[in-house]
C-alpha positions in Angstrom: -14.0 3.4 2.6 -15.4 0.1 1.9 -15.0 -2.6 -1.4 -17.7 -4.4 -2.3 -16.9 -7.9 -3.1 -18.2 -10.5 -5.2 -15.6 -12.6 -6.9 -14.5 -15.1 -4.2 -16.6 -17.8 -1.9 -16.5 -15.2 0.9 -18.5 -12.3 -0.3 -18.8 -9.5 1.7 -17.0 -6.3 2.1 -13.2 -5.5 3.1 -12.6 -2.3 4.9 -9.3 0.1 4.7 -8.7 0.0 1.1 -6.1 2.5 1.5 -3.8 -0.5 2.7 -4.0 -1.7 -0.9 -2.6 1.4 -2.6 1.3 1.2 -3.3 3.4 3.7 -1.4 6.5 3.5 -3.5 7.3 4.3 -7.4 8.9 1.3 -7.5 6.7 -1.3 -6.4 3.8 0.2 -8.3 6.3 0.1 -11.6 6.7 -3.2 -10.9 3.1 -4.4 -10.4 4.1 -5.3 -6.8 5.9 -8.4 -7.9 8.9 -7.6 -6.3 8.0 -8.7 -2.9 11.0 -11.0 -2.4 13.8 -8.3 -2.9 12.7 -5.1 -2.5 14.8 -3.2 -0.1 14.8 -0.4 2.0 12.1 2.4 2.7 10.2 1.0 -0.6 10.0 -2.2 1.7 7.6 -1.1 4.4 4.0 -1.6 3.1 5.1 -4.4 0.6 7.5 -6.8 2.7 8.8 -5.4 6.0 11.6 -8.1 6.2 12.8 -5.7 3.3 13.5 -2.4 5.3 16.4 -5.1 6.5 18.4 -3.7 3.4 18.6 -0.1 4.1 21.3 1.1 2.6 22.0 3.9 4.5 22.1 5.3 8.7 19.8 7.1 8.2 17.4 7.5 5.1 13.8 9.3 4.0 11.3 9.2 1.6 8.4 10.7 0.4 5.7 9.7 -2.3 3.1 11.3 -4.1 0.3 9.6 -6.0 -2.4 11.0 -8.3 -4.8 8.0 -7.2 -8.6 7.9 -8.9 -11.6 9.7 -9.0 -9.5 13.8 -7.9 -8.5 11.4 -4.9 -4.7 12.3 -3.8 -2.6 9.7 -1.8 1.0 10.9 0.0 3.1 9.2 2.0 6.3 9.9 3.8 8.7 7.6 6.1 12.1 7.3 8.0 13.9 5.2 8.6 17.4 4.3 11.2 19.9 1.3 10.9 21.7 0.3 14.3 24.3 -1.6 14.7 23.6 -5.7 16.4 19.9 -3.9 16.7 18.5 -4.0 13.1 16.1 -1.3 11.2 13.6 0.7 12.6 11.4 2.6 10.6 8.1 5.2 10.8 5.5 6.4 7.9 2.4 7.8 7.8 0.2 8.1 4.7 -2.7 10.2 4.2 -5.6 10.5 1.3 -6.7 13.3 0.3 -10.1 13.6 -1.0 -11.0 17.2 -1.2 -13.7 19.2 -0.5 -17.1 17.6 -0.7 -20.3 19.4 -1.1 -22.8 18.4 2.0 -26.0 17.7 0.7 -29.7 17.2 2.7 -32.8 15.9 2.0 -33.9 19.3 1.9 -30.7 20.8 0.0 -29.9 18.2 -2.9 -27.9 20.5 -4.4 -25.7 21.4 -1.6 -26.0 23.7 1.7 -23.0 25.8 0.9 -20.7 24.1 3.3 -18.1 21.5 2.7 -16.4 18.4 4.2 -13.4 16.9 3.5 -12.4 12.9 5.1 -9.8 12.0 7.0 -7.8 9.0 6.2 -4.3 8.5 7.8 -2.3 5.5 8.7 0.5 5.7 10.7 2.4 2.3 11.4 6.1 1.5 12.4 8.6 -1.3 11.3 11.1 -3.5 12.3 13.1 -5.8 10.4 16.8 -7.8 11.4 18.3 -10.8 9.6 18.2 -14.2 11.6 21.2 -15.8 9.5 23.2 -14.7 6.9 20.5 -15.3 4.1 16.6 -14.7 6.0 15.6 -11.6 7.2 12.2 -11.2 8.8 10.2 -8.0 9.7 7.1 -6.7 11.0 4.7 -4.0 10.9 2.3 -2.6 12.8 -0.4 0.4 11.5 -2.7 2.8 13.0 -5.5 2.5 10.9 -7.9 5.6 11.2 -11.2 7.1 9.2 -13.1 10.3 10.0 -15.7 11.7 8.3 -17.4 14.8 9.8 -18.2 13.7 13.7 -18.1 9.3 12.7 -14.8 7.8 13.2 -13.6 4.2 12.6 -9.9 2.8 13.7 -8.0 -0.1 14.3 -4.5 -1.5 14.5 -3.3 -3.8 11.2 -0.2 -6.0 11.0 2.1 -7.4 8.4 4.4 -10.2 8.9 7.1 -11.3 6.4 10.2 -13.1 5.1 13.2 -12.9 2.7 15.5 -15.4 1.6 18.8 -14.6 -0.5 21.2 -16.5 -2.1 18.4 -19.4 -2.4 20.1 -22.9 -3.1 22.9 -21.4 -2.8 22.3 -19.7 -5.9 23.7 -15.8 -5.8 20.9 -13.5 -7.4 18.1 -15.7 -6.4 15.6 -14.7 -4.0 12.6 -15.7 -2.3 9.6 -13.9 0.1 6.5 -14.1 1.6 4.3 -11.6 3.5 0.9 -11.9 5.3 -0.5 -8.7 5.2 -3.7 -6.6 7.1 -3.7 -8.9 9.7 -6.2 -7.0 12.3 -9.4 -6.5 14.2 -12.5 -5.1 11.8 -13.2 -1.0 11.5 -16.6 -0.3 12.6 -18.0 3.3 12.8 -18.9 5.4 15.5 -19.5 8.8 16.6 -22.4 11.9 17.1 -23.8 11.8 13.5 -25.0 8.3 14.1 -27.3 9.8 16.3 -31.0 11.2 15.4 -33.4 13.1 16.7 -36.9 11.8 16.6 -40.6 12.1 18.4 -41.3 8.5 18.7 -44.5 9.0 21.0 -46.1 12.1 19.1 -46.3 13.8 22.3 -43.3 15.8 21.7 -40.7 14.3 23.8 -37.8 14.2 21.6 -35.7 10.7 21.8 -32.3 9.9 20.4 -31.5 6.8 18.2 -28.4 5.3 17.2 -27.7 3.9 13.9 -25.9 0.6 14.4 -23.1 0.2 11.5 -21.7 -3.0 10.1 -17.9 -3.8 10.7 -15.8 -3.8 7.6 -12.9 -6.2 7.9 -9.4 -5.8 6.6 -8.7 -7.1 3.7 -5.9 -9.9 4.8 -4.0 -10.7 2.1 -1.1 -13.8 1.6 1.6 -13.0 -0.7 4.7 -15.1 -1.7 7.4 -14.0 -4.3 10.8 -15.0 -6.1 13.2 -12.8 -7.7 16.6 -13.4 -9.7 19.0 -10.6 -9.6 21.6 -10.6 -12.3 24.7 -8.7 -13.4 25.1 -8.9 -17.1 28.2 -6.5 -17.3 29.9 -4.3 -15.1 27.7 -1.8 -15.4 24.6 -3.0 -16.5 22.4 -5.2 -14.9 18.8 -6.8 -14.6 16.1 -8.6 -12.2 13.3 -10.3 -13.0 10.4 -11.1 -10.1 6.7 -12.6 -9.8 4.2 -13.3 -7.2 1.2 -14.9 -6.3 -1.4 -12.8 -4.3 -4.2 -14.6 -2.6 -7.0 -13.0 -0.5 -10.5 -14.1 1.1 -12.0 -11.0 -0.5 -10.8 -10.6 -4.1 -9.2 -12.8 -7.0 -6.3 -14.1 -6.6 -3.1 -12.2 -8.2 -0.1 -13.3 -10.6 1.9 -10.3 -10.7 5.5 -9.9 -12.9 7.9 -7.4 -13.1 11.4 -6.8 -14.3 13.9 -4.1 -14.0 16.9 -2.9 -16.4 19.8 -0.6 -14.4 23.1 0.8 -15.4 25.5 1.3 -13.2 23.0 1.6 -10.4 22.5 4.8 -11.6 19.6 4.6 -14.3 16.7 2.5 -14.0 14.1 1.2 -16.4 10.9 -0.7 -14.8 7.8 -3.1 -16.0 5.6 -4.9 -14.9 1.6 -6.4 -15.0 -0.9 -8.1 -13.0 -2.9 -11.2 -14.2 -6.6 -12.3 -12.9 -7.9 -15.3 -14.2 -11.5 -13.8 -13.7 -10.6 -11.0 -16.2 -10.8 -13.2 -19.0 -14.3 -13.5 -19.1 -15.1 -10.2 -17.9 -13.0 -7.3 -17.4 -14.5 -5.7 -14.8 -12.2 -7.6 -12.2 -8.9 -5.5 -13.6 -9.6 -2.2 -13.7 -5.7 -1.5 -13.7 -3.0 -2.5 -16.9 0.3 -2.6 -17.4 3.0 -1.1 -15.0 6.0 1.1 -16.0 8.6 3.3 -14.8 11.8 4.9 -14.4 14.3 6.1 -12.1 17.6 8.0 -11.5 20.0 8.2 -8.7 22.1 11.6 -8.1 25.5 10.8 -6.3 27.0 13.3 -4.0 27.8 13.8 -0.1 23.9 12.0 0.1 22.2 9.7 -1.6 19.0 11.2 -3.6 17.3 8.9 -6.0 14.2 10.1 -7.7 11.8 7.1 -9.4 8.2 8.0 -11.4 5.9 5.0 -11.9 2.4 4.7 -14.2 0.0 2.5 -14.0 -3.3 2.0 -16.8 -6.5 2.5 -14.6 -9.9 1.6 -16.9 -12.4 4.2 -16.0 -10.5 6.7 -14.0 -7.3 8.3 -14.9 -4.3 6.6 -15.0 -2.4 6.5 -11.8 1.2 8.8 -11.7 3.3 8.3 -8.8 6.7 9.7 -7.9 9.0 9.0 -4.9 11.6 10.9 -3.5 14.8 8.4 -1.5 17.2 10.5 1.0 20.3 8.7 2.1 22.6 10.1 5.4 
C-alpha cells in the first residue's frame, strides 16, 4: 500500500500506511494528541515509553476498526510487568481487505477467481522508567505485504519519551516519539516475472519487473498533557501535539477527556493542517469522539468505542477491548 505525496518539499511516496492507522479507541477519540500520557497497551503504536504505566501483571487487548473503502483493520496485544525489569509487550495487527475480483487483459470483468492481501505487522515493546519522572521505550515491527506471489517486508522502529510531574508540577506531562524509523519496502516475488519471445524464434525468455522502494513514512511527534482532579470523583485532561513528517503536512492535534470515578469516560478531540485551509483535500478526517466504561470485578475489563469523520469514505468506528490480571 503506497501514499502518494504532494504537500511537503520532499514529494514522493511513503510506504506501510498501515503504521498510520490508530490501534486503540482511545487514541483515535482523542485525535492522537495524547502522546505524552497515554498509558498502557493503548501506548504501544503511539508512544512506547507509555506501556511503562501498565496497570496491571498481566493485561490484553484487542481492537477492531471499520477503516475505509470495506477495508477492516484488527489488532490484538499483551502485555507483562516484572518487577526491577520493566514492561514487555507483543501485538500484531492485520488488514483485512476482502476478496478482490482478479481481472486480465483478456477478462476485464473478472476470471471467476479471487485474491485477498496480506498485511500483518507484528512488533514487540519495551518500556522502563530511568528516574522517578521519565520513562523511555521502544519498539520494533515486522512490517510485511503479500499480494498473490509479490511480497515486500521490513523491520520499523519507534523510539520515545515521557515526562511526569513536569516543573514539578503534578498533572503535567510531556512526550516525544520518533516513529517508522526503518529500511524502505520494495517488492519481490514470481509475478514480477513474464514470459516473452524476445527473438521471434520461439525461445521463450523471462523478465523481471524492477519495482520502486516505498519508504516509511518517519514521523516526529512531541506532546504535553495536564491531568487534573476536579473532585473526588470526577476528573479531566487536556493534551496536544505537533506531528511533523517529510512526507505529509505537518499535524496540530487536541484532545481532552472527562472521567468519573475512573469508571466513565467521555473523549474529544481534532486534528488541524494548515494546508486544509485553502483546500480540503489535505484532511480527509474531522472531528474525534468517544466513550468508554470500565467494569470492576476479580479483573479489570474496560471497554472504549471511538469515531472519527472520514470525507469520502465512511466514517471510521473503532472499539477496544482492555483485560487486566
Amino acid at each position: 500500500m503506497s501514499l502518494s505525496v504532494s504537500a511537503q518539499d520532499k514529494a514522493g511516496v511513503a510506504g506501510a500506511h498501515e503504521l498510520l492507522i490508530p490501534t486503540s479507541a482511545v487514541g483515535l477519540s482523542l485525535s492522537d494528541a495524547y502522546i505524552a500520557g497515554i498509558s498502557g497497551l493503548d501506548a504501544l503504536t503511539y508512544n512506547p515509553a507509555g506501556l511503562y504505566f501498565l496497570d496491571n501483571d498481566i493485561a490484553a487487548m484487542f481492537s477492531y476498526m471499520q477503516y475505509l473503502a470495506d477495508i477492516n483493520f484488527s489488532y490484538a496485544a499483551i502485555g507483562f510487568k516484572f518487577e526491577k525489569f520493566g514492561v514487555i509487550a507483543i501485538n500484531v495487527r492485520n488488514l483485512d481487505f476482502g476478496d478482490i475480483p482478479i481481472t486480465t487483459v483478456e477478462k476485464p470483468y473478472g476470471t471467476g477467481e479471487n485474491f485477498s492481501p496480506t498485511y500483518i505487522t507484528a512488533g514487540i515493546t519495551y518500556s522502563n522508567s530511568l528516574s522517578d519522572n521519565l520513562t523511555v521505550g521502544i519498539s520494533a515491527n515486522l512490517v510485511t505485504e503479500k499480494i498473490l506471489q509479490t511480497t515486500a517486508s521490513t523491520v520499523s522502529f519507534d523510539l520515545g519519551f515521557q515526562i511526569v510531574r513536569m516543573f514539578g508540577i503534578g498533572g503535567l506531562k510531556f512526550g516525544g516519539v520518533l516513529k517508522n524509523l526503518g529500511p524502505a519496502l520494495q517488492f519481490d516475488g514470481a509475478d514480477l516475472l513474464s514470459q516473452t519471445d524476445r527473438s521471434g524464434t520461439g525461445r521463450i525468455d523471462f523478465i523481471k519487473y524492477d519495482t520502486p522502494e516505498f519508504e516509511l513514512p518517519l514521523q516526529v511527534v512531541v506532546g504535553i498533557a495536564y491531568d487534573k482532579k476536579i473532585t473526588e470523583d470526577y476528573s479531566i485532561s487536556f493534551s496536544s501535539a505537533f506531528q511533523s513528517s517529510e512526507y505529509f503536512n505537518n499535524e496540530y492535534k487536541i484532545g481532552g477527556e472527562f472521567s468519573y470515578d475512573n469508571l466513565v469516560y467521555l473523549r474529544g478531540g481534532y486534528t488541524y493542517i494548515q494546508e486544509a485551509d485553502e483546500n480540503s483535500d489535505y484532511n480527509i478526517f474531522g472531528p474525534t469522539f468517544g466513550a468508554g466504561f470500565r467494569i470492576k470485578g476479580d479483573f479489570n475489563v474496560v471497554v472504549d468505542y471511538g469515531f472519527r469523520q472520514a470525507r469520502f469514505f465512511s466514517n471510521n468506528h473503532i472499539i477496544s477491548v482492555r483485560l487486566g490480571f
